[in-house]
C-alpha positions as CSV (number, residue, x, y, z in Angstrom):
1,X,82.0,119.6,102.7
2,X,81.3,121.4,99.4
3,X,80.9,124.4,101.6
4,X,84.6,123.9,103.2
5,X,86.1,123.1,99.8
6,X,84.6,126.4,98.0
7,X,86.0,128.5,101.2
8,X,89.8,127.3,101.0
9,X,89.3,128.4,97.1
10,X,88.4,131.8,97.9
11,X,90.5,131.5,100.7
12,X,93.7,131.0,98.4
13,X,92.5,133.1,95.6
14,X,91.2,136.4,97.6
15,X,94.0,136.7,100.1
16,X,96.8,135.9,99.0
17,X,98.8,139.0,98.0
18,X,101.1,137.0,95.8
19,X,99.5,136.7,92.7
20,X,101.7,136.3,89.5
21,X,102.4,135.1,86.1
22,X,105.4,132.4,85.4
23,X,107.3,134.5,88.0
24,X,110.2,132.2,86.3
25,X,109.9,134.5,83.3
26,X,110.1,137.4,85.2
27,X,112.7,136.6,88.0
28,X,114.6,134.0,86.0
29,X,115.7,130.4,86.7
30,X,116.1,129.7,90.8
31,X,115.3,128.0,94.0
32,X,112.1,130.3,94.2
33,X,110.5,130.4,90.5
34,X,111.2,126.2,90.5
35,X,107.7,125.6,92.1
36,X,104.3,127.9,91.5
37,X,101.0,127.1,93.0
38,X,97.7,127.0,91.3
39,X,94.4,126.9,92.4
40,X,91.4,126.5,90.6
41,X,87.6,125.0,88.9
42,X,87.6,122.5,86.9
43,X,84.9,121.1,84.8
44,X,84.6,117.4,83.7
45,X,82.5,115.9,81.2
46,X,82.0,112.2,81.1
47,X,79.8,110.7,77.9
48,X,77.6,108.3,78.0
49,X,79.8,105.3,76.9
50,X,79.2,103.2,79.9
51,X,77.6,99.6,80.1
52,X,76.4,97.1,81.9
53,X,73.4,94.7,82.8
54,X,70.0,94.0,84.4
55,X,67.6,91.4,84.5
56,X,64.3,92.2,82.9
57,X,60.8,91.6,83.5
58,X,61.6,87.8,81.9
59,X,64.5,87.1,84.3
60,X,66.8,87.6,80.8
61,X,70.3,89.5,81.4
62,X,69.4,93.0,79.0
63,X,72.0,95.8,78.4
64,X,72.7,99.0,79.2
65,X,74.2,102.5,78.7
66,X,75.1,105.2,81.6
67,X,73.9,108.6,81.3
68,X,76.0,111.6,80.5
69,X,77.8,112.9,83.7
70,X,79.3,116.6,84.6
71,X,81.4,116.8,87.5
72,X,83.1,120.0,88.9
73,X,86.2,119.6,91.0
74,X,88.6,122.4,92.8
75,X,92.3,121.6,92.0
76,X,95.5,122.1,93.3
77,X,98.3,122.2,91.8
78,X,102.2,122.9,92.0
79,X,103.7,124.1,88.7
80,X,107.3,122.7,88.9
81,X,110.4,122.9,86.9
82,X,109.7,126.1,85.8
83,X,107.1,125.6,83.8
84,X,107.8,122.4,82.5
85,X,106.0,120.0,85.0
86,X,103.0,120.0,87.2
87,X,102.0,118.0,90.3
88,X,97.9,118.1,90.9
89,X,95.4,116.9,93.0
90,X,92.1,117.2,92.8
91,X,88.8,117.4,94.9
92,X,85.2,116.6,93.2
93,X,82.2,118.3,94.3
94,X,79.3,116.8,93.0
95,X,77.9,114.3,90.2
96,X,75.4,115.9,87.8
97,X,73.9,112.9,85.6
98,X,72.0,113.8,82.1
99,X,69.6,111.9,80.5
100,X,67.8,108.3,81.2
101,X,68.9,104.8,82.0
102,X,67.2,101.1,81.8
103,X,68.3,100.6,85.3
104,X,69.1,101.6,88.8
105,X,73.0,102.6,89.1
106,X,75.2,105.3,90.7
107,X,78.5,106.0,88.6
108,X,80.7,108.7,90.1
109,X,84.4,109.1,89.5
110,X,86.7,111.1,92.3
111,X,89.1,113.5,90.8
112,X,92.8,112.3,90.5
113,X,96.2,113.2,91.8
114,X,98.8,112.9,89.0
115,X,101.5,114.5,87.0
116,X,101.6,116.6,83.6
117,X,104.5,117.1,81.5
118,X,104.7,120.3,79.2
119,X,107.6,119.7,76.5
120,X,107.5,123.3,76.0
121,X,107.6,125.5,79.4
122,X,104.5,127.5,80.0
123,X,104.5,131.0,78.7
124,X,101.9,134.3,79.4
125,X,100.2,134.3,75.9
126,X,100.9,130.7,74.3
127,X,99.6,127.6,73.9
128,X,101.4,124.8,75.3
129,X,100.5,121.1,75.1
130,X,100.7,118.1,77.8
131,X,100.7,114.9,78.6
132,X,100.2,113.1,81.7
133,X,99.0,110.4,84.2
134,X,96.4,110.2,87.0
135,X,95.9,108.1,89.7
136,X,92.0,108.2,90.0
137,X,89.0,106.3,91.4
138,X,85.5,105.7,90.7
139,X,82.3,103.5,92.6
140,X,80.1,102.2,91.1
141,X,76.7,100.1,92.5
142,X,73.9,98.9,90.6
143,X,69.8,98.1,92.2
144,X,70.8,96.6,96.0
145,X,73.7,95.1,94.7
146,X,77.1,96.0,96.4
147,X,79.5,99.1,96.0
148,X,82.3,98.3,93.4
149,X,85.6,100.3,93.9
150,X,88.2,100.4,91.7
151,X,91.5,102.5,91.0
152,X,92.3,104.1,87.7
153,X,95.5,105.2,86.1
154,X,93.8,107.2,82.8
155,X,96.6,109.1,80.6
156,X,96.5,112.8,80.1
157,X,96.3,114.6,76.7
158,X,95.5,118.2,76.4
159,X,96.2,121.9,75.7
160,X,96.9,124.9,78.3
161,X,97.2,128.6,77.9
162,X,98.3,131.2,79.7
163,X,97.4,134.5,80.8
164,X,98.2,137.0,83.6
165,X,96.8,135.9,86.0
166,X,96.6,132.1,85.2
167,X,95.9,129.2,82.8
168,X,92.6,127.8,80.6
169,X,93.0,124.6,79.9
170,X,91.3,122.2,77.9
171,X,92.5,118.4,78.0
172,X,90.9,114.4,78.2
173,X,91.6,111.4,79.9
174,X,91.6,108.2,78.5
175,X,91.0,105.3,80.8
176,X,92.5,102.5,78.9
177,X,91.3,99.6,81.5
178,X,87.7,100.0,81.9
179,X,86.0,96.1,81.8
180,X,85.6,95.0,85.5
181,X,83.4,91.8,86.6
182,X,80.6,92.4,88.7
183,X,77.9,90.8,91.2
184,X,74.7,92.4,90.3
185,X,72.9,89.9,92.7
186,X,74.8,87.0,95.0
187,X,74.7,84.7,92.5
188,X,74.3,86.6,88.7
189,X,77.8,88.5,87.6
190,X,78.2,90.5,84.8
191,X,80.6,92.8,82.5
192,X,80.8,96.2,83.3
193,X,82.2,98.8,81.0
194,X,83.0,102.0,82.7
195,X,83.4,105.4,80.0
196,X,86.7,104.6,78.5
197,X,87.2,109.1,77.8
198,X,86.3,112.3,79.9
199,X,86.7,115.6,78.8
200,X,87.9,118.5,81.1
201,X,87.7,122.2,81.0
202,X,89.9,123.6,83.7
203,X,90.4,127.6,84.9
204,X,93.0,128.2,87.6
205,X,94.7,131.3,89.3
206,X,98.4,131.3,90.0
207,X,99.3,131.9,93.4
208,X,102.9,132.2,94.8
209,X,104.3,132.2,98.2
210,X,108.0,131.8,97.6
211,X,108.4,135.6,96.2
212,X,108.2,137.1,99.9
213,X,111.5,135.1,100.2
214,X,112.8,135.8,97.0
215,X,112.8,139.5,97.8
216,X,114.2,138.9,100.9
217,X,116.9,137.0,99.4
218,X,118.0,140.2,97.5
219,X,117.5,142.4,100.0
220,X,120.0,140.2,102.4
221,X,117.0,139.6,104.7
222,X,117.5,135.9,104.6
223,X,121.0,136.2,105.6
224,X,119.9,138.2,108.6
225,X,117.7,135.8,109.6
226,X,119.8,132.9,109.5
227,X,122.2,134.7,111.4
228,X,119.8,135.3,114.3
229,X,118.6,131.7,114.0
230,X,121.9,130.5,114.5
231,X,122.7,132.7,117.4
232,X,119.3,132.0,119.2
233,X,119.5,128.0,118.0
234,X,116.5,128.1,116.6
235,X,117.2,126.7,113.2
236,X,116.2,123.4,114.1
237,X,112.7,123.2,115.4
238,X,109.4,121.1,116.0
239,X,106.9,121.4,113.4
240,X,102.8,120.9,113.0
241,X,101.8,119.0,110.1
242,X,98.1,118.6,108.7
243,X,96.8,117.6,105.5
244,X,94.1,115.2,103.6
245,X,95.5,111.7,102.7
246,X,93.8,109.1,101.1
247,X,95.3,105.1,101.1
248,X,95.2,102.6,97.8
249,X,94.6,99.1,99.3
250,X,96.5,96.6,97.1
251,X,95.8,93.3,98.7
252,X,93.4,90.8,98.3
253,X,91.0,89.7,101.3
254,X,90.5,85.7,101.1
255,X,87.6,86.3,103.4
256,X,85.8,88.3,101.1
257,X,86.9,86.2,97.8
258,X,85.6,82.7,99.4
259,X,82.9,84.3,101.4
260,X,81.7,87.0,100.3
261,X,82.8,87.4,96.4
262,X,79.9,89.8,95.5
263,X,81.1,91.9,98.1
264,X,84.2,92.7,96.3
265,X,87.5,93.9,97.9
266,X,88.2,97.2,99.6
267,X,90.3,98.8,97.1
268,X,90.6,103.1,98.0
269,X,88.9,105.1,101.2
270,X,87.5,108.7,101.4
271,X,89.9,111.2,102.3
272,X,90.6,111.4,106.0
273,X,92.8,113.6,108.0
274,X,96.7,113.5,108.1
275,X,98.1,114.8,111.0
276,X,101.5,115.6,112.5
277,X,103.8,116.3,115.6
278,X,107.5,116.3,114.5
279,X,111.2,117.8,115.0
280,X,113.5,119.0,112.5
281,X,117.1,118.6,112.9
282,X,119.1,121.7,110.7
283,X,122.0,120.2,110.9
284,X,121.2,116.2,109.6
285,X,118.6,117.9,107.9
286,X,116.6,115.0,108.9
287,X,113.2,114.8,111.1
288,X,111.6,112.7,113.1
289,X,107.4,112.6,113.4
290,X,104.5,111.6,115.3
291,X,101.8,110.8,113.0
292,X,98.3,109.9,113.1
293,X,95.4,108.7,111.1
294,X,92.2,107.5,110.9
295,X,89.3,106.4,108.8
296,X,86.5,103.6,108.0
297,X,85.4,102.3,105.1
298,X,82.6,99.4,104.6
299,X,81.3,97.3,101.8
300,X,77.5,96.7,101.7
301,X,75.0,94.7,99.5
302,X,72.5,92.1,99.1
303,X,71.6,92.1,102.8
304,X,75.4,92.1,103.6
305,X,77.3,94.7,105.3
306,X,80.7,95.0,106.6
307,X,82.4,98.0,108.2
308,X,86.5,98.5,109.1
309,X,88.1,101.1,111.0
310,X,91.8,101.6,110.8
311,X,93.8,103.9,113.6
312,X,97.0,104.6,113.0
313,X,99.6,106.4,115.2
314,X,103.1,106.3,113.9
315,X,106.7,107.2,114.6
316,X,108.3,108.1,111.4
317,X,112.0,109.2,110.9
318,X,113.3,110.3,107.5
319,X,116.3,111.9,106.2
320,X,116.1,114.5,103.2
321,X,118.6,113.9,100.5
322,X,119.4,116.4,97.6
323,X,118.4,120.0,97.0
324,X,117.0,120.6,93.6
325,X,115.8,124.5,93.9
326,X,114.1,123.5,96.3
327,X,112.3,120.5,95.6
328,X,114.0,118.1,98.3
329,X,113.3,114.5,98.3
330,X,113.1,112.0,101.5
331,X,113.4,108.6,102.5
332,X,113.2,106.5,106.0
333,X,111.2,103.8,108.0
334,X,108.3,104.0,109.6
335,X,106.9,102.1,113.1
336,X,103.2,102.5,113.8
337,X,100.8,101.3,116.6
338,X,97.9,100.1,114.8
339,X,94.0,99.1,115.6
340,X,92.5,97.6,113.0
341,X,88.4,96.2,113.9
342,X,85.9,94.7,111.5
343,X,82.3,93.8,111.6
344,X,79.9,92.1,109.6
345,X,76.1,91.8,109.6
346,X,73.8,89.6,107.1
347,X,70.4,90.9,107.3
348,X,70.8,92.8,110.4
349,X,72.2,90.4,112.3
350,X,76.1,89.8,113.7
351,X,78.2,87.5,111.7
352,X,81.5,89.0,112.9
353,X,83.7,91.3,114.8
354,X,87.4,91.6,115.0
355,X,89.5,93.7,116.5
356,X,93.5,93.8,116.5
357,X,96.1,95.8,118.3
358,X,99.4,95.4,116.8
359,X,103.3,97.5,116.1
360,X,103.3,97.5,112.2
361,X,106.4,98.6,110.3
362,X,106.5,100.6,106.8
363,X,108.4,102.9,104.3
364,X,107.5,106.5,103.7
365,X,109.5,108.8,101.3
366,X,108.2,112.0,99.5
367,X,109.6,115.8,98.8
368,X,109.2,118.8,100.6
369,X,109.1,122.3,98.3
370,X,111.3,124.8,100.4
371,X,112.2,127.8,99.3
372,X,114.5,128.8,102.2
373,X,115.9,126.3,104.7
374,X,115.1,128.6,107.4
375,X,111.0,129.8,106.5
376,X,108.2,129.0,109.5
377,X,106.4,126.9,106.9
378,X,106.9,124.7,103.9
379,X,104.7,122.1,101.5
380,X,105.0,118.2,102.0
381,X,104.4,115.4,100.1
382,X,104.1,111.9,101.8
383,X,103.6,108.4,100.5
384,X,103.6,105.4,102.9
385,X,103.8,102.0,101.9
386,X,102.5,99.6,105.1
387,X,102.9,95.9,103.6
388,X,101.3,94.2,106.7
389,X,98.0,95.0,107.7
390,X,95.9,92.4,108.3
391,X,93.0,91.4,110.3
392,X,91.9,87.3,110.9
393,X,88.0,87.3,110.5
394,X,86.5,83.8,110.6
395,X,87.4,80.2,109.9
396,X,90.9,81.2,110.0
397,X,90.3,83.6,106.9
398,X,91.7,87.3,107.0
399,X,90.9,91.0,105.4
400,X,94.3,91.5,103.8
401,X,94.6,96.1,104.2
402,X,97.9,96.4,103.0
403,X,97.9,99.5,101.8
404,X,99.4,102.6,99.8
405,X,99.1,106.3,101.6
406,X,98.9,109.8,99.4
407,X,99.0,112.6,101.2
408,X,99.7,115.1,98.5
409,X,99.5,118.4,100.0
410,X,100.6,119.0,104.0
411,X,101.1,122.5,105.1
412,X,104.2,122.5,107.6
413,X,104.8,124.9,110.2
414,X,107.6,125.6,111.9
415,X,106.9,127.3,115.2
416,X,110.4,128.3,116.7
417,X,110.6,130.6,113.4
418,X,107.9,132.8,113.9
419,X,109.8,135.2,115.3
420,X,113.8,135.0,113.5
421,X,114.6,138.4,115.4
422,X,113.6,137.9,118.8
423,X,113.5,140.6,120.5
């Protein structure tokens, strides 16, 4: 994986021929200087703040303190509203831990998707401060007791500047909810305190595919071609969509909380593939997609392990509203087949398994970034909202799933436009 990650980096950074400054200094304010892409490392340092407990050598409850952590992370990120605003997401590598502890723990926190503010616009040669908000996550799992995982919502503080060829930025997030309860053995719980501040060091390139269209925009090219596209009817057209996703799970399993309370709840999965099968109508400017995902996620501790598996395949239909340079917002319902199964073992043996088949319905909205109406590809942002996954377990007692999809970066491609001319 760290492999793959490090390849689409020097993928991006190495090939691309469009590599600029704020291309909105240079070109102006419009449709294709509203949105620049960035891609870079970035480096985060988290102190050794962190608490919790153990039980000694005289069965007494001691304290305490994590280790110093580094963690490096690829991000991605769309600089938006010329300069002003920036959508990221980010992918950790690894988890370097400094130092010693009292006790057996793991302590990693994923990097964050999230938004940035700049009051003053980025510009080649100055400093320009932010502010900003992060969804995030961390685990956390102490001895052989369960996996705790939790979502974060740190704020953003820091400073960028800019050069030529991209930005240096140094900032902190301060995660201002960090006290959680937690089973450190069936029966024992205890307070832990996860590092309320991380600091990050971030270097990224810019990268910008929109100025191929900007130049053909002044050359009349885009004119041309959707000329021909209108003559050959080709301006509406299926499209292949693919991208990571990752779901927040927002409700609260009874099964788990009356059974199994040192299990905890399932709270946010790994990233798992999003992929799509759609049409584009030109003239609604609507779409309609097949989607489809997958993943599993378990719980396991103190001799206890459970294990779901949610498949998804979804029809989704969504009209886009608005045009703002470019950045075009969408809204509609979704209707998805879905197989949800669970099992359970206690000390290697079966206490459960579950399995449901069942038509669930949902909301997903999002934005694409377009430069063109008529381009063979284009960036999408989904969020789904699915307020009715569930799965009964035992004694009449569920796993409650319903859940929140992020899938912040989808590459689109448009097929029927390959070719604008024809022949």
């Amino acid at each position: 994986m760290v492999m793959i990650r490090n390849f689409i980096f020097l993928y991006f950074l190495f090939s691309s021929s469009y590599l600029y400054s704020q291309v909105y200094k240079e070109e102006g304010h419009n449709r294709y200087t509203f949105a620049q892409t960035t891609i870079g490392y970035d480096l985060d340092f988290t102190p050794s703040a962190g608490s919790s407990y153990f039980l000694n050598d005289q069965g007494e409850l001691e304290k305490f303190y994590f280790r110093n952590k580094v963690t490096p992370v690829i991000t991605i990120t769309g600089l938006h509203f010329w300069g002003h605003a920036e959508f990221f997401t980010g992918f950790s590598l690894l988890n370097f831990h400094f130092g010693k502890a009292s006790a057996d723990y793991l302590f990693t926190r994923s990097a964050g998707t999230g938004a940035k503010y700049f009051p003053w616009a980025i510009t080649s040669g100055g400093f320009r401060p932010y502010i900003g908000m992060s969804i995030a996550g961390f685990k956390y799992k102490q001895g052989e007791a369960a996996v705790l995982g939790r979502v974060e919502y740190p704020l953003l503080l820091g400073l960028t500047y800019s050069f030529k060829r991209g930005m240096f930025e140094l900032g902190c997030m301060y995660y201002y909810s960090n006290d959680y309860n937690y089973y450190i053995s069936r029966n024992e719980q205890v307070t832990l305190s996860t590092p309320p501040l991380s600091i990050n060091v971030d270097f990224k390139y810019y990268i910008d595919f929109s100025m191929a269209s900007y130049r053909k925009d002044l050359n009349g090219e885009n004119k041309r071609i959707l000329e021909s596209l209108t003559k050959r009817k080709r301006l509406s057209s299926i499209f292949i969509a693919a991208g990571p996703a990752y779901a927040f799970i927002i409700g609260n399993s009874n099964y788990n909380r009356d059974q199994r309370p040192y299990l905890d709840d399932y709270k946010i999965t790994s990233i798992f593939p999003d992929f799509g099968l759609g049409y584009y109508n030109y003239k609604w400017d609507a779409a309609v997609n097949l989607s489809s995902r997958f993943y599993t996620a378990s719980l396991s501790g103190n001799g206890v392990k459970q294990t779901i598996k949610r498949t998804s395949f979804g029809l989704e239909m969504y009209k886009f509203f608005g045009d703002y340079h470019g950045f075009v917002p969408f809204i509609g319902p979704v209707f998805s087949l879905e197989n949800l199964s669970a099992v359970e073992e206690e000390n290697n043996v079966e206490v459960f398994r579950a399995s449901r088949s069942f038509v669930s319905a949902g909301i997903i909205a999002g934005w694409d970034i377009r430069p063109t109406r008529t381009d063979w590809w284009g960036v999408r942002t989904n969020i789904r909202y699915y307020p009715q996954l569930s799965l009964g377990v035992k004694d009449g007692l569920s796993l409650d799933l319903q859940q929140i999809e992020l899938n912040f970066l989808q590459l689109i491609i448009y097929p029927n436009r390959f070719n604008p001319h024809g022949k």
